[in-house]
Every structure is written in structure tokens, then in C-alpha cells.
C-alpha positions as CSV (number, residue, x, y, z in Angstrom):
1,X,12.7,10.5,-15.9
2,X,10.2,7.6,-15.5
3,X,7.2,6.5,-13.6
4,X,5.7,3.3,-12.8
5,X,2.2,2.2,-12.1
6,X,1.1,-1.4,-10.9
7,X,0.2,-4.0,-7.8
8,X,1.9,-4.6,-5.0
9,X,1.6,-7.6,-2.8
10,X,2.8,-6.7,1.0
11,X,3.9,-9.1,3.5
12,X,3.7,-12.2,1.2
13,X,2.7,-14.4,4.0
14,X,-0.4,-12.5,4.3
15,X,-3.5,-11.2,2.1
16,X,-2.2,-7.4,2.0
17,X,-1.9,-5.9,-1.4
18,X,-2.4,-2.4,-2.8
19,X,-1.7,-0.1,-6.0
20,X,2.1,1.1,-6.2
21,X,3.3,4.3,-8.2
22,X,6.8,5.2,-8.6
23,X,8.4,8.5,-10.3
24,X,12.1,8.6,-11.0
25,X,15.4,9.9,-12.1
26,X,17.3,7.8,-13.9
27,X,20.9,9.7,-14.4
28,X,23.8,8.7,-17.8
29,X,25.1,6.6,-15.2
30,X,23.8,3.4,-13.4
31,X,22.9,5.2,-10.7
32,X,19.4,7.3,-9.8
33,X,16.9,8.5,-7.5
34,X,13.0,7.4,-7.0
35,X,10.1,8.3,-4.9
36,X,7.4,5.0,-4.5
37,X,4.2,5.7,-2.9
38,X,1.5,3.0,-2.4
39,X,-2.4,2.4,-1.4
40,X,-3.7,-0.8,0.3
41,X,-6.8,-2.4,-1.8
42,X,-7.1,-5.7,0.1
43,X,-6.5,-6.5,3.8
44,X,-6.9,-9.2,6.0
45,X,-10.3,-10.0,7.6
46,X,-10.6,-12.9,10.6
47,X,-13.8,-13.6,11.9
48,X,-14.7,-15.0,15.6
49,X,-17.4,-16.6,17.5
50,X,-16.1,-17.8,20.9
51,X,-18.8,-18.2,24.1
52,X,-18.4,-16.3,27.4
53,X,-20.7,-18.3,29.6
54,X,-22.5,-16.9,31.9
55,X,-23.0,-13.7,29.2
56,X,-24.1,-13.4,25.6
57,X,-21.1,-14.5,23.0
58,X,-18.6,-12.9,21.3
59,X,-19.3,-12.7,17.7
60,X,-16.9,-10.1,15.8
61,X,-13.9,-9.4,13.1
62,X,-10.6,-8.3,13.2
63,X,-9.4,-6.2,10.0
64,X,-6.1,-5.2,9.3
65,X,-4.7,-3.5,6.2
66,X,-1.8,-1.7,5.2
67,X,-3.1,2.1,4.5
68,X,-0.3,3.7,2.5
69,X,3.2,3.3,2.5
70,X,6.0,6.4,0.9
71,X,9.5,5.7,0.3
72,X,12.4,7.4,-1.0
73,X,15.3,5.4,-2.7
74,X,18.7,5.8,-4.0
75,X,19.2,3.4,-7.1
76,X,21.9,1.3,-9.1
77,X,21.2,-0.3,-12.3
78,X,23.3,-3.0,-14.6
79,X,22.0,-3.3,-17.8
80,X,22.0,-7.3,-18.7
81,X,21.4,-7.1,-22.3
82,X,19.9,-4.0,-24.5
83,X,16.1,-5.4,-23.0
84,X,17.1,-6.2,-19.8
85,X,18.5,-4.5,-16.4
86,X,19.0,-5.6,-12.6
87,X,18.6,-3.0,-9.9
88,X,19.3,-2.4,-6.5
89,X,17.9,-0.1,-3.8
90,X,18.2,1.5,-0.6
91,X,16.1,4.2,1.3
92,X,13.6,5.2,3.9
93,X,9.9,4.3,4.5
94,X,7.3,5.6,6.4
95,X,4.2,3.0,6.8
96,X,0.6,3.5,7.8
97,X,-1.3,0.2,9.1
98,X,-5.2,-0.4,10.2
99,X,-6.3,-2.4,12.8
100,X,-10.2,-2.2,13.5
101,X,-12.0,-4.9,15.3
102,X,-16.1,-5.5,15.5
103,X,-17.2,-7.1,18.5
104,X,-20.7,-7.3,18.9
105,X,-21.6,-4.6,17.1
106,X,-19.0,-2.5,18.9
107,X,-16.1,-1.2,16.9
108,X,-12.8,-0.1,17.5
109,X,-10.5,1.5,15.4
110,X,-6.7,1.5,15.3
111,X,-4.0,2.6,13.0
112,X,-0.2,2.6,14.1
113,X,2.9,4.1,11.3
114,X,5.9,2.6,11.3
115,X,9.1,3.4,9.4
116,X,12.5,2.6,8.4
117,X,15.3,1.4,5.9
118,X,13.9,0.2,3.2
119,X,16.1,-2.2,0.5
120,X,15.6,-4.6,-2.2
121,X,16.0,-5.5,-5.6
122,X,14.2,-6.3,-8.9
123,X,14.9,-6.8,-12.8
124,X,13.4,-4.3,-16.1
125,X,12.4,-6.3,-19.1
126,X,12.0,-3.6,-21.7
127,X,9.0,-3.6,-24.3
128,X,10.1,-0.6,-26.7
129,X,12.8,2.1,-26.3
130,X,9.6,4.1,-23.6
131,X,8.1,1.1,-22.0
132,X,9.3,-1.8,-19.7
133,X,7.6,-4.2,-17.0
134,X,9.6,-4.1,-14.1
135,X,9.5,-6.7,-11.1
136,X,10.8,-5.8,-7.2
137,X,11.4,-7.8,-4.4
138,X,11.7,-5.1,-1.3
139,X,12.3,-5.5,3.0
140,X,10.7,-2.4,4.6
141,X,12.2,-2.8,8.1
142,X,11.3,-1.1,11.3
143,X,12.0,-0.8,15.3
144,X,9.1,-3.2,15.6
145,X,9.2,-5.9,12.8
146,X,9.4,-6.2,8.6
147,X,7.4,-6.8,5.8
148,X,8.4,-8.5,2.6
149,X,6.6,-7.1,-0.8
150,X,6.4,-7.9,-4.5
151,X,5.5,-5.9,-7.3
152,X,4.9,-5.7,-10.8
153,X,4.6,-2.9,-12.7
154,X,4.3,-1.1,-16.2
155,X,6.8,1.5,-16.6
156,X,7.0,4.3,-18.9
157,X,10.3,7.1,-19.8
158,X,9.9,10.3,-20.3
């Protein structure tokens, strides 16, 4: 068994990033099971000021942020060297994202959840024989679109 706490950075193209936990099975195999759940922290603000002649102008924000994201994956790992392993993944994710926009004082709230296959890859640099930092490069896609995300994260056996 393990779990992992640490940052992840979605959509790497825009300012999303959130805190990402991770508990998992590790079997005497290279292969094992994890459950990921994560929190958005930062999202993405754009202001605007744009005239409507003849009335007053439109002065607002858009927000949008990732909420949470679960995820389930099945996992393959090939130790490199006694400190280091690769890894592979593949599973399902289910994705909460907010959309609120301030016009004039008026707001409106949104949030759509999207899911699909999720997949990706990442490396384990091991510390002591209980703790590692481990790195992941996943693609969460969906019906609608993607979204890219990095992580780093301290990761403790038990």
C-alpha cells in the first residue's frame, strides 16, 4: 500500500492547478491498482470592460476553475535501478469544472462534469526504502475535449 500527496498543474496551457492525493496497491508484481482524487486551488480569472452604446458598459469577470477531479487506475511499473521506476496508467475519470461570470454586479454561476479514459505516465525517484517523489504526466479525455496535467508528489509505503 502507498499514498501520495502533492500539486497538480491541469491543462498546462492554462492557470488551473490544485492539491492531488493518491492511495494505492502496489502488488509482488509490476502491476497495481490506485484511486487519485484532486482539489482545484487556482483558476483562471479574465477581466472585461467593453462599451454598449447607447447603455451603461459592461464591466465584469469570467472565472473558471477545475473543482475536483476522481480517478481510478490500473498500473504497471519497471523498476530502472534499486531508486528508480517508470510507470504506466490507464483508467476512468470523472471531472467537475466552474464557470461563474460577474457582469455588472450580476453573477452567474456554472459548473459542468465531464468524464472519461484517463492515461499517462510518470517516473519514482526513491528517497529511503518508505519514501519516494514521484512525477506524472496524465490525458484525462472526454466526449467534449482533454486536458493535459503534471504533478509532483511525495509518496510514502506502508
Amino acid at each position: 500500500m502507498y499514498g501520495t500527496l502533492g500539486a497538480v498543474w491541469y491543462d498546462i496551457d492554462e492557470a488551473y492547478a490544485g492539491v492531488q492525493g493518491r492511495v494505492g496497491y502496489q502488488s509482488r508484481s509490476n502491476f497495481g491498482a490506485e484511486a487519485e482524487a484532486s482539489i482545484g486551488v487556482i483558476g483562471e480569472k479574465s477581466p472585461f470592460n467593453q462599451a454598449n452604446p447607447p447603455g451603461p458598459n459592461l464591466v465584469g469577470e469570467f472565472n473558471d476553475s477545475v473543482d475536483y477531479s476522481l480517478a481510478g487506475f490500473a498500473v504497471a511499473r519497471m523498476p530502472i535501478s534499486p531508486n528508480i521506476s517508470a510507470h504506466a496508467r490507464v483508467g476512468y475519470h470523472t471531472t467537475q469544472f466552474s464557470n461563474d461570470v460577474s457582469i455588472n454586479g450580476a453573477e452567474q454561476k456554472t459548473s459542468t462534469t465531464l468524464d472519461g479514459i484517463a492515461y499517462g505516465a510518470g517516473m519514482e525517484f526513491g528517497l529511503t526504502p518508505v519514501d519516494a517523489i514521484r512525477a506524472d504526466y496524465t490525458r484525462y479525455d472526454n466526449d467534449v475535449s482533454g486536458m493535459n496535467s503534471v504533478s509532483l508528489a511525495y509518496l510514502r509505503r506502508f
